[in-house]
C-alpha positions as CSV (number, residue, x, y, z in Angstrom):
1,X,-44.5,65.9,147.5
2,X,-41.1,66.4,146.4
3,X,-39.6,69.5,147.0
4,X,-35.4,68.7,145.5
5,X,-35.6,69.4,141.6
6,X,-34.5,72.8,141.8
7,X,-34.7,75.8,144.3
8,X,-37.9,77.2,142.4
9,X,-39.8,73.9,141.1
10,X,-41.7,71.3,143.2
11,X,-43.5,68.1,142.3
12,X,-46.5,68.3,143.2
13,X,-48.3,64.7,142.8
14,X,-51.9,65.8,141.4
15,X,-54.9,63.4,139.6
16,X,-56.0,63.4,136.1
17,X,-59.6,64.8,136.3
18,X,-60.0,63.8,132.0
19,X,-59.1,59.8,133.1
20,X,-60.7,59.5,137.3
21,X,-64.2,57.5,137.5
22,X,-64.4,58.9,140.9
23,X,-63.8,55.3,142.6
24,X,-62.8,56.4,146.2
25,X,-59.8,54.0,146.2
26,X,-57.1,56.6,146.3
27,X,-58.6,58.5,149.2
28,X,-59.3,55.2,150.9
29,X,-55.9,54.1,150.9
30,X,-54.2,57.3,151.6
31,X,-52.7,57.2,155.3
32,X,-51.3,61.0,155.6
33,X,-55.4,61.9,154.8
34,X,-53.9,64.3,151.9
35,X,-56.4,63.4,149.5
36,X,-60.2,64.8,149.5
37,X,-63.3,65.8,146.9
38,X,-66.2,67.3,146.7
39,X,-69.3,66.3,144.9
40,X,-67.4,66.0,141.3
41,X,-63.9,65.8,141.8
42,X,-60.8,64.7,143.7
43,X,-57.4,66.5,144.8
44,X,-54.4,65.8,146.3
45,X,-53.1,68.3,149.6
46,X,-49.6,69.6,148.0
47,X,-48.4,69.7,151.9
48,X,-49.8,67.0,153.3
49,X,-48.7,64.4,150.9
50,X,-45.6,62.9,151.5
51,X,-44.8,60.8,148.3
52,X,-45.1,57.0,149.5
53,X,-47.0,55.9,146.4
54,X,-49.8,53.9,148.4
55,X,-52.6,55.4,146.3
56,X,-50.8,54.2,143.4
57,X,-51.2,50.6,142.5
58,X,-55.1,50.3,143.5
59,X,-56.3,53.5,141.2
60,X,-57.9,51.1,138.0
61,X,-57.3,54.3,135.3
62,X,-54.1,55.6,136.2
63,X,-55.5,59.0,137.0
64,X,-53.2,58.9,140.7
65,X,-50.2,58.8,138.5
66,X,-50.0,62.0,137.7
67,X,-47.7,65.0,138.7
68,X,-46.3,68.3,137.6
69,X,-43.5,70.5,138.2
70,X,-44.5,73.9,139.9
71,X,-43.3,77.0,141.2
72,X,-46.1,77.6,143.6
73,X,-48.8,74.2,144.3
74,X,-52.0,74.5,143.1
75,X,-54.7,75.0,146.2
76,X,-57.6,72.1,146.8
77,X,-59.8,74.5,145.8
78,X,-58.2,74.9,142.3
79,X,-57.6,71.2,141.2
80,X,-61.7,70.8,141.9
81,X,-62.5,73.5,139.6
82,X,-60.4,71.8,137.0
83,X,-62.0,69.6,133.6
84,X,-58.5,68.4,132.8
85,X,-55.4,68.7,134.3
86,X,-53.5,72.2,133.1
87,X,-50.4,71.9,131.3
88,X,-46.7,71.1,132.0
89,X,-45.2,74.7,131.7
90,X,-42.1,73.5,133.4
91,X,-39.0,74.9,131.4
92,X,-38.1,71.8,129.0
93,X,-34.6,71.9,130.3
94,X,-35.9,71.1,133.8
95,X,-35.1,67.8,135.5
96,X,-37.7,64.8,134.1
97,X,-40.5,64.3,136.7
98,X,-40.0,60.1,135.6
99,X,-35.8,60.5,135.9
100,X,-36.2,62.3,139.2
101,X,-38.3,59.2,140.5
102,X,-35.9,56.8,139.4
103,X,-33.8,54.9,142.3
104,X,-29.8,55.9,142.6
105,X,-29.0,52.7,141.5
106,X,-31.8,52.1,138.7
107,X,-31.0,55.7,137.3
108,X,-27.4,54.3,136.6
109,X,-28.2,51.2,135.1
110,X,-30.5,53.0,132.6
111,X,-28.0,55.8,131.9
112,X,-25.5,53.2,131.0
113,X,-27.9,50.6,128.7
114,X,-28.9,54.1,126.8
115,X,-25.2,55.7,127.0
116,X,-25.7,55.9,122.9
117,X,-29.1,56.7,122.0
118,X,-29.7,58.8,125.4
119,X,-33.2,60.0,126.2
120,X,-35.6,58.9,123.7
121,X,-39.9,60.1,123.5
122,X,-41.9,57.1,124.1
123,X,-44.1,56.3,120.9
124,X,-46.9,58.8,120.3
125,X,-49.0,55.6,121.1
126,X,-47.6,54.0,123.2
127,X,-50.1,53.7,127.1
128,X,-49.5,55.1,130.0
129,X,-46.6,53.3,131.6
130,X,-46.4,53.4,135.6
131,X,-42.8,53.8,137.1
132,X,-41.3,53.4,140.8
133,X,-44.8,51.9,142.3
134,X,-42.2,49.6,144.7
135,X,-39.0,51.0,145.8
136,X,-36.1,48.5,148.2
137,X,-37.3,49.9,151.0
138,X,-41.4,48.8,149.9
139,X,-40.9,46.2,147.5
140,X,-43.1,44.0,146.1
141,X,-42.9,40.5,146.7
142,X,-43.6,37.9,143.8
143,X,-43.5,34.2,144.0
144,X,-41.5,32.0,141.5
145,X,-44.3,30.0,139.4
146,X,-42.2,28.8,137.1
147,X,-38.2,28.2,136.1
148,X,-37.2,26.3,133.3
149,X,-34.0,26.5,130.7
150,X,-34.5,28.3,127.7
151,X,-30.7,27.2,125.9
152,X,-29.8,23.5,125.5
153,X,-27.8,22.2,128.4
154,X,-24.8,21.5,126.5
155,X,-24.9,25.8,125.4
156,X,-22.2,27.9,127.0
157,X,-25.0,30.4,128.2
158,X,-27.5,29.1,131.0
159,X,-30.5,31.4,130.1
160,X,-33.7,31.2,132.0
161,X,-37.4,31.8,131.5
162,X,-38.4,32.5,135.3
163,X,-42.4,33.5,135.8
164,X,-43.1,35.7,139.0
165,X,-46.4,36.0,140.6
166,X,-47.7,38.5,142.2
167,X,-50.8,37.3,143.6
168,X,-53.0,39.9,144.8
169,X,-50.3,42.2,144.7
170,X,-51.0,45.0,141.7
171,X,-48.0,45.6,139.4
172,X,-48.7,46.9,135.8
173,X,-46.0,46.9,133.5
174,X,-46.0,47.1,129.3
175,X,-44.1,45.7,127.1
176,X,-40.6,46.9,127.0
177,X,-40.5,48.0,131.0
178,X,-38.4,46.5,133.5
179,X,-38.5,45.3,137.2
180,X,-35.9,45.6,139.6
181,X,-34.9,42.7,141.5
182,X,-32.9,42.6,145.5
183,X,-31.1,39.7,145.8
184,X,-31.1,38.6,149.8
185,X,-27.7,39.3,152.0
186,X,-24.7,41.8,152.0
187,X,-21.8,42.4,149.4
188,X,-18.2,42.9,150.9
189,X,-18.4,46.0,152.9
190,X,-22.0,44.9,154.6
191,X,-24.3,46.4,152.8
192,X,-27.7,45.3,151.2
193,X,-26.9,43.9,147.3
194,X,-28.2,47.0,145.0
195,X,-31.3,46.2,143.2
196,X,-30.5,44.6,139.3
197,X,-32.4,44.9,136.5
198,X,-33.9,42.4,133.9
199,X,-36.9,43.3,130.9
200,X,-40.2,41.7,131.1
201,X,-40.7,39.1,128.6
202,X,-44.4,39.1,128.9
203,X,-47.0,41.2,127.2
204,X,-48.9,43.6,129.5
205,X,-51.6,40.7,130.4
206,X,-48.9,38.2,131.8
207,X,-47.6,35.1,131.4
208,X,-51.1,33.6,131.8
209,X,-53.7,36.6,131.1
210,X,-55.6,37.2,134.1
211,X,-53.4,35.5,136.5
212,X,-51.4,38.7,137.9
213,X,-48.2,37.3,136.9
214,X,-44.7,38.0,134.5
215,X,-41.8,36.8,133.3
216,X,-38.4,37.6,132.7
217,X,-35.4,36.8,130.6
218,X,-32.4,35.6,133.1
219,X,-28.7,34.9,131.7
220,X,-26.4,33.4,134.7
221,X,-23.6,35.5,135.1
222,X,-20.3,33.3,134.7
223,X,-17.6,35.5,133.0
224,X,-16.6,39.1,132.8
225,X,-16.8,40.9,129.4
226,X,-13.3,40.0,129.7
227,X,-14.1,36.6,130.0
228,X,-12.6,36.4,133.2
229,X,-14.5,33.8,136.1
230,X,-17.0,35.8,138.1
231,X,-20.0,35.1,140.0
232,X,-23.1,37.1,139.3
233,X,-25.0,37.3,142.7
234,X,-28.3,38.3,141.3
235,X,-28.3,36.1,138.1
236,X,-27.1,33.0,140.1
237,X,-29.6,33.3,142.8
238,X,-32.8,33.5,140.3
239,X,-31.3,31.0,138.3
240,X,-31.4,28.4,141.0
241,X,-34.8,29.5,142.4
242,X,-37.4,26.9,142.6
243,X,-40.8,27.2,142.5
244,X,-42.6,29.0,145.4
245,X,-39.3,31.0,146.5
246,X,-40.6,34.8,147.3
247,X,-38.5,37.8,145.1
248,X,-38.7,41.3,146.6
249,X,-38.8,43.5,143.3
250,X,-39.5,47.2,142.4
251,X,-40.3,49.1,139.6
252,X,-41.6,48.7,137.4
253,X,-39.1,51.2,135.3
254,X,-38.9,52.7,131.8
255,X,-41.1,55.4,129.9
256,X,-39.4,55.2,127.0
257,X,-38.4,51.4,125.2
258,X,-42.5,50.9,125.1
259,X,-44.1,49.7,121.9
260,X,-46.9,51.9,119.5
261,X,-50.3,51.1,120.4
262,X,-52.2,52.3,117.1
263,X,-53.1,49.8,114.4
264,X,-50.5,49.5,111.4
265,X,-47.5,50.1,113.6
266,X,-44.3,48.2,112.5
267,X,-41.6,47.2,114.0
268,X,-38.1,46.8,113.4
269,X,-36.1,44.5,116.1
270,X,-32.5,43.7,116.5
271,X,-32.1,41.8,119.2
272,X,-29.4,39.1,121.0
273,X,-29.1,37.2,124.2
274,X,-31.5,38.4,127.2
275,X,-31.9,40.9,124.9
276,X,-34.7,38.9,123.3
277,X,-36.6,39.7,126.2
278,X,-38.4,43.0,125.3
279,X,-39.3,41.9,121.6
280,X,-41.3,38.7,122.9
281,X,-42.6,40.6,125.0
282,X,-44.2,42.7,122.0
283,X,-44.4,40.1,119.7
284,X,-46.5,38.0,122.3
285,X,-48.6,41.1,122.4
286,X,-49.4,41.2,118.9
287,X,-49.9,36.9,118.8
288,X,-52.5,37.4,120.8
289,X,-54.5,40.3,119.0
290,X,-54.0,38.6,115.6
291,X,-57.8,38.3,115.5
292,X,-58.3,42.2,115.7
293,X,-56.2,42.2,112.5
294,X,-54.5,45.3,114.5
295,X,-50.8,44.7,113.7
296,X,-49.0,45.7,111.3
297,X,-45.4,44.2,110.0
298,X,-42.6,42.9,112.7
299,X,-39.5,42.4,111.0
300,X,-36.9,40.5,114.1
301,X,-33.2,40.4,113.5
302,X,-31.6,37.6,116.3
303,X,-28.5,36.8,116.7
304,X,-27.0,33.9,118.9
305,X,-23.9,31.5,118.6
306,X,-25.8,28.5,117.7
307,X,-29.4,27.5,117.7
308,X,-29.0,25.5,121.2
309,X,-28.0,29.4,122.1
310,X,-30.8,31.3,121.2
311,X,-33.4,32.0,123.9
312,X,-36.8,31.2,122.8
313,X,-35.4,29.2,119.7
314,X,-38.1,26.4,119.5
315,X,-41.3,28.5,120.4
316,X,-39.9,31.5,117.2
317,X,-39.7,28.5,115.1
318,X,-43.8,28.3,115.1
319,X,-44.7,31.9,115.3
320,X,-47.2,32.7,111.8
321,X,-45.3,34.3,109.4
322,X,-47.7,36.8,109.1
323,X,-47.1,37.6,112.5
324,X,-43.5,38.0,112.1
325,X,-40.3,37.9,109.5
326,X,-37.2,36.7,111.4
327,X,-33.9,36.5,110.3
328,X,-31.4,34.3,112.6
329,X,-28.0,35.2,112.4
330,X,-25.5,32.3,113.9
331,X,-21.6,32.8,114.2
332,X,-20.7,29.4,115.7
333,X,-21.9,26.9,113.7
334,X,-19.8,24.4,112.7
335,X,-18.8,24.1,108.8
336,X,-20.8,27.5,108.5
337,X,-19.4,31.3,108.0
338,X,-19.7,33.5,110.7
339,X,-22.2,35.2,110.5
340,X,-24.1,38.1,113.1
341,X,-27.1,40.0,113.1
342,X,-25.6,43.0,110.8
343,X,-25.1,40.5,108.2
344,X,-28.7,40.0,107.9
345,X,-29.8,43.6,108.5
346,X,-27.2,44.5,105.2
347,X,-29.0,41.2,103.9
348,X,-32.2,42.5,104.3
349,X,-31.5,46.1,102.9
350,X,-34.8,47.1,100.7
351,X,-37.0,45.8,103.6
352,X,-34.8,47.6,106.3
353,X,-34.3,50.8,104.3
354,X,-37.7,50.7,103.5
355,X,-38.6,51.1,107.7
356,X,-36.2,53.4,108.2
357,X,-38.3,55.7,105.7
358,X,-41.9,54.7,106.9
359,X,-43.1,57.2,109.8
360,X,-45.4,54.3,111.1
361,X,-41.8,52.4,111.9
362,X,-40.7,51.8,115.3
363,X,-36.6,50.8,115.3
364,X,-35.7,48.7,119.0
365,X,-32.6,47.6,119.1
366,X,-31.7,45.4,123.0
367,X,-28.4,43.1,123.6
368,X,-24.7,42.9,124.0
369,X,-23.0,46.0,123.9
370,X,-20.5,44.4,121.3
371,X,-22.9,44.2,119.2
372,X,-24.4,47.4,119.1
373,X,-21.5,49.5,116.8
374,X,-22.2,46.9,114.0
375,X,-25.7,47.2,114.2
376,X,-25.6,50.8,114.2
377,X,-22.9,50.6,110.6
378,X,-25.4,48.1,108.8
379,X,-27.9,50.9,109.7
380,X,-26.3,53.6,108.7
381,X,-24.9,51.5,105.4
382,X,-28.3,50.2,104.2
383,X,-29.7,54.0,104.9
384,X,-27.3,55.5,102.5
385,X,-27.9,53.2,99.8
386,X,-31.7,54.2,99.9
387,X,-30.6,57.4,99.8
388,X,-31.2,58.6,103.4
389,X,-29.0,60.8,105.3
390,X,-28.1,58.5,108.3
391,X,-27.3,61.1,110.9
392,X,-30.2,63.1,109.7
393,X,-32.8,59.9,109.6
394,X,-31.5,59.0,113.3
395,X,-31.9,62.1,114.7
396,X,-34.9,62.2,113.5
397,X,-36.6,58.8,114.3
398,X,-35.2,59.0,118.2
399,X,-37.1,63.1,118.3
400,X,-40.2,61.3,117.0
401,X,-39.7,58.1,119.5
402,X,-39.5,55.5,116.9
403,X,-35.3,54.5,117.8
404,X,-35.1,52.7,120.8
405,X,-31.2,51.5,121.6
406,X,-30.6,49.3,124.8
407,X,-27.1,47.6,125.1
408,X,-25.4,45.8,128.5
């Protein structure tokens, strides 16, 4: 129950009659006794529920996860009368059920990566993502299974592939989602470090399928964006983490940075640094369904100082080419221009223009904020020369969910 959107709506936490096989879990596990059925269905109490998510992680389908906004609840006796669950009549400008759920701190961090692009529809394909199943005060905990360098160790950048089990512990994420992270001890003033976020570089199945685990993409924080010396706390913690140290994390987060689920989807990816995280994350997805023949074209724009830079360097190098076209961009190489990840999308033009125009193209765009105005000019540049409006074409690939921006 959540009763703080607005003085007329509530959120009333309800379950997805159309997706339930009628397991028992979520009644089982429910301590304030607010869930109940009858002979064919199952409903949720509107009073006596009081939000904590228990019922959440065990329900196989996702049916649990499921709530709308509402003047007055609906009664027992109505949600077990109901085939499927009645629509969202909410007005559109109310509050986001998923934003509202969001953690002060987590709410900030993604109000600031999407500061450009702002809220964005999922893909019409994308599955059902859960959100908030751990919060700081319940986290999760997840083991470190693995921690090894992903940049040589004479690179400027210390970026690190770290592996997190969860054991029996259930946390679902898709590609594209995040996890928060608490780093142990106080800051300054006393108080408990504020959770951080990094992208899952895993596909939906884990690391290693069927082994409850993920990974994620970790850059240890040296420098300002001033280049000024600075300490991250959470970056410089994972980063020396050896195996079997416990993590407390929540999440996971994000409905809207997920990638298309229907066969023939393309994909367009500009990525650098940690941002790589997200697009292996959907790339692995697609290595590993190349026998279904599913996939359609993934065109990856990466961009890195040097090759010893570049996160995931050696295993891109073997990925099929008919899996995926990538263009490197380097701007440190010595005896070479310059050169970043705009250059190749303006390289690149017919292929790139020729995304921007296909309604089966999904745009994602994750990295360094610096980089993010260029990217958004070679866009805009290549668009014109096909022809395209750019503002227009923008406006509407983020309305359709096929422009995802994402910048630190």
């Amino acid at each position: 129950m959540d009763a703080t959107l607005s003085p007329l709506l509530k959120r009333q936490h309800l379950i997805d009659p159309d997706v339930c096989i009628r397991c028992n879990t979520c009644e089982e596990v429910c301590k304030p006794k607010a869930i109940s059925h009858d002979a064919r269905q199952y409903a949720i109490a509107f009073d006596a529920c009081n939000g904590c998510n228990d019922c959440i992680p065990p329900c196989p389908t996702g049916a649990i996860d499921s709530y709308r906004r509402v003047e007055t609840p609906y009664t027992i006796a109505e949600q077990l009368g109901w085939e499927s669950l009645p629509d969202d009549t909410a007005p559109p400008d109310a509050p986001s059920v998923r934003d509202t759920s969001l953690p002060e701190d987590v709410a900030r961090i993604v109000a600031e990566a999407t500061r450009t692009s702002g809220p964005v529809p999922p893909p019409w394909s994308a599955a059902h993502p859960y959100v908030g199943l751990y919060s700081a005060e319940k986290p999760a905990i997840a083991t470190v299974v693995g921690n090894h360098r992903l940049t040589d160790e004479d690179a400027e950048s210390d970026i690190r592939h770290i592996v997190l089990d969860f054991k029996s512990t259930a946390f679902p994420v898709l590609e594209g989602q995040s996890i928060g992270v608490l780093p142990p001890g106080t800051d300054a003033s006393g108080r408990p470090h504020h959770v951080r976020l990094y992208s899952v570089a895993s596909p939906r199945d884990g690391e290693r399928p069927r082994h409850n685990n993920l990974s994620i993409t970790v850059k240890r924080v040296t420098t300002d964006r001033d280049g000024k010396p600075v300490r991250g706390v959470a970056s410089n913690w994972l980063c020396d983490l050896e195996r079997g140290a416990e993590v407390r994390v929540t999440g996971p987060y994000g409905t809207s940075f997920l990638m298309p689920n229907h066969p023939g989807a393309k994909l367009l990816m500009v990525c650098t640094g940690t941002g790589a995280a997200p697009m292996r994350a959907m790339t692995e997805r697609r290595r590993r369904r190349l026998p279904l023949r599913e996939g359609g074209e993934i065109l990856l724009f990466f961009g890195a100082r040097r090759p010893g830079e570049l996160p995931y360097f050696g295993p891109l190098q073997k990925l099929p080419r008919e899996l995926v076209d990538v263009e490197l961009a380097f701007s440190r190489v010595p005896g070479k221009p310059k050169e970043y990840v705009q250059d190749r999308i303006r390289a690149r033009k017919d292929d790139v223009a020729r995304l921007l125009s296909d309604p089966d193209a999904f745009v994602y765009v994750c990295g360094l904020r610096k980089m993010e105005e260029g990217v958004l000019e070679a866009f805009a540049e290549v668009a014109e020369g096909a022809g395209l409006v750019w503002p227009e074409r923008l406006e509407r690939l983020r309305r359709e969910g096929r422009f995802h921006l994402e910048s630190y």
